[in-house]
N, C-alpha and C positions, 0 to 999 in steps of 0.2 A: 488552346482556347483563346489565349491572346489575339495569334496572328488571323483568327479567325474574323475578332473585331474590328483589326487593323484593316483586313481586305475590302469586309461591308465598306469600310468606313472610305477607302478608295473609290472600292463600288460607285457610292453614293456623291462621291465627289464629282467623277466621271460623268457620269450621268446629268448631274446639276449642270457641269457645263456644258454639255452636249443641248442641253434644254434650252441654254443661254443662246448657244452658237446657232440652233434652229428659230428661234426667236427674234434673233438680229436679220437673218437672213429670209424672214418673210417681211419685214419691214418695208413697206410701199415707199416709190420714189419715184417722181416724173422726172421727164426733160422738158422745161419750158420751151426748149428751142424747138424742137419737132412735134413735139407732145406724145413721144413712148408715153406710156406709164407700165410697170413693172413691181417685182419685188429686189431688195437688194443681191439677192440671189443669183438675178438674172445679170447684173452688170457688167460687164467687161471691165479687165484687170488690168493693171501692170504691176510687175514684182520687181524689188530687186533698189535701185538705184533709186527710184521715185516712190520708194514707202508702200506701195500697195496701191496707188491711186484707181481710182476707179473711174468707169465712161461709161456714158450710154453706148448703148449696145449695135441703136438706129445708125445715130449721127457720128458717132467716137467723141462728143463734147465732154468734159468732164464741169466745165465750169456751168453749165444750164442745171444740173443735175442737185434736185432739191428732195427731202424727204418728206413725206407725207405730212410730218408735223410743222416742217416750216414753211409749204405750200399753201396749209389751213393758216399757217401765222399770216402770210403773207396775204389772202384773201383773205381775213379779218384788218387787216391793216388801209384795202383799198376800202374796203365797206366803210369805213372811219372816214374815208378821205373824199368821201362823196359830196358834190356840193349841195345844198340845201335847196339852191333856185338854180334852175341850168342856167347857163352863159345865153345870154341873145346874140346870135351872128348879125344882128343887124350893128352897124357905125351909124353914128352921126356924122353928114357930111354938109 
């Protein structure tokens, strides 16, 4: 009866991270540099020597490659940085 608890209890572990693992990997990501956008799912990998790094998939960038949430941080950031009154292109000469 024990081991019977024991397995659920793997079961359910299993599962909990599998839920995790399908969860990270629908996570939306652009590439600012080409403008993919994607899930993390879709990214192109390296293994091994360089941690797992990840690329777009388009370009091979790995440095353009932002997540969904710091895309929106980042366009809420220029929304802030908007000026008030545009520039006039006109000089005084």
């Amino acid at each position: 009866m024990m081991s019977a608890k024991v397995n659920h209890q793997a079961r359910e572990a299993q599962i909990q991270q599998f839920e995790a693992i399908k969860k990270d990997g629908a996570m939306p990501y652009d590439c600012i540099d080409c403008g993919w956008k994607g899930t993390k799912s879709h990214l192109g990998g390296w293994f091994g020597l360089l941690g797992g790094a990840k690329f777009c998939p388009e370009c091979g960038h790995s440095e353009f490659l932002v997540s969904g949430e710091e895309l929106d941080a980042m366009n809420r950031e220029d929304d802030t940085c908007k000026l008030s009154h545009p520039l006039s292109c006109h000089t005084n000469s």
